[in-house]
N, C-alpha and C positions, 0 to 999 in steps of 0.2 A: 275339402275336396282337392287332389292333385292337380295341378295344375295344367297338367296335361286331357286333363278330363271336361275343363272346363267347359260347358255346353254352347255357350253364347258364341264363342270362335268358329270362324268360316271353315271349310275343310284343307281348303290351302294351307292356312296358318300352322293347324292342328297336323299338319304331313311335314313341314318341316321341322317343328318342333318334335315326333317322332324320329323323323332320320338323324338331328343332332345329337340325339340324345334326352334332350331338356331343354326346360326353356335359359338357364341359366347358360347351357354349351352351346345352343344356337345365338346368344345376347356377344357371347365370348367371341364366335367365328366372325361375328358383326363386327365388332367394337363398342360395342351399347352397352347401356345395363339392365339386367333382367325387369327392373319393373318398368323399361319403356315398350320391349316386350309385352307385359303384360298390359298396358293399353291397348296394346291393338286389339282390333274386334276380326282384321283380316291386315293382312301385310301392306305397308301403303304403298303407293303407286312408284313413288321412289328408291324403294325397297329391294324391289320384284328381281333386279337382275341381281342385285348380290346377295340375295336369298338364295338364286338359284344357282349364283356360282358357288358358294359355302355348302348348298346339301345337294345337288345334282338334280335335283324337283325342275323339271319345265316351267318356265314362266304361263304355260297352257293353265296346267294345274294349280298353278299358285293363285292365277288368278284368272279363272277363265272370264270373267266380267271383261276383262280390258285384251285378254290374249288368245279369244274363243273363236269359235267357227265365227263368222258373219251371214247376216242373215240377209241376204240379196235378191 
Protein backbone atom coordinates (compact mmCIF):
# COMPACT_ATOMS: atom_id res chain seq x y z
CA UNK A 1 0.00 0.00 0.00
CA UNK A 2 1.47 3.71 -0.77
CA UNK A 3 1.96 5.30 1.70
CA UNK A 4 0.01 7.97 1.00
CA UNK A 5 -2.92 5.84 1.04
CA UNK A 6 -2.57 4.81 4.27
CA UNK A 7 -6.06 4.57 6.03
CA UNK A 8 -5.22 4.97 9.74
CA UNK A 9 -3.81 8.75 9.22
CA UNK A 10 -6.01 11.88 10.15
CA UNK A 11 -7.01 14.04 7.17
CA UNK A 12 -4.66 16.75 8.15
CA UNK A 13 -1.68 14.50 7.88
CA UNK A 14 -2.88 12.92 4.65
CA UNK A 15 -3.32 16.93 2.94
CA UNK A 16 -0.03 17.63 3.69
CA UNK A 17 1.58 14.90 2.60
CA UNK A 18 -0.47 15.43 -0.66
CA UNK A 19 0.64 19.18 -1.16
CA UNK A 20 4.37 18.02 -0.64
CA UNK A 21 4.39 15.74 -2.82
CA UNK A 22 5.23 12.58 -0.53
CA UNK A 23 5.82 11.65 2.50
CA UNK A 24 9.74 11.52 1.93
CA UNK A 25 9.43 15.76 0.39
CA UNK A 26 7.32 16.63 3.23
CA UNK A 27 10.18 14.65 5.99
CA UNK A 28 12.81 16.88 3.55
CA UNK A 29 10.84 20.43 3.96
CA UNK A 30 10.78 19.45 7.81
CA UNK A 31 14.15 18.22 8.39
CA UNK A 32 13.17 14.77 9.62
CA UNK A 33 13.18 11.58 8.35
CA UNK A 34 10.62 9.91 6.36
CA UNK A 35 9.95 7.14 8.81
CA UNK A 36 9.43 9.63 11.69
CA UNK A 37 6.73 10.69 9.38
CA UNK A 38 5.58 7.70 9.12
CA UNK A 39 4.71 7.31 12.99
CA UNK A 40 2.41 9.89 13.03
CA UNK A 41 -1.13 8.89 13.11
CA UNK A 42 -1.89 12.89 12.79
CA UNK A 43 0.87 15.73 13.00
CA UNK A 44 1.93 16.41 16.51
CA UNK A 45 1.00 19.45 18.25
CA UNK A 46 4.43 20.74 17.99
CA UNK A 47 4.52 20.30 14.39
CA UNK A 48 1.46 22.15 13.35
CA UNK A 49 3.04 25.50 12.46
CA UNK A 50 5.78 24.35 10.46
CA UNK A 51 3.77 21.95 8.72
CA UNK A 52 1.93 24.84 7.80
CA UNK A 53 4.51 27.00 6.97
CA UNK A 54 6.34 24.26 4.41
CA UNK A 55 2.77 23.30 2.53
CA UNK A 56 0.53 26.50 3.14
CA UNK A 57 -2.36 24.02 4.74
CA UNK A 58 -3.97 26.18 7.70
CA UNK A 59 -3.15 25.06 11.18
CA UNK A 60 -7.54 24.92 11.07
CA UNK A 61 -7.08 21.83 8.80
CA UNK A 62 -4.13 20.27 10.01
CA UNK A 63 -5.58 20.00 13.05
CA UNK A 64 -8.92 21.16 13.68
CA UNK A 65 -8.87 19.09 17.19
CA UNK A 66 -6.60 21.88 18.73
CA UNK A 67 -7.22 24.99 15.92
CA UNK A 68 -11.20 24.38 15.30
CA UNK A 69 -14.34 26.30 15.95
CA UNK A 70 -14.92 26.36 19.87
CA UNK A 71 -17.81 25.31 21.18
CA UNK A 72 -19.25 28.03 23.63
Amino acid sequence: MPEEARPEIEEGLRLAIEKAGSVRELARRLGISPSSILEWRRIPSDRILQVESVTGISRKKLRPDLYGKRKG
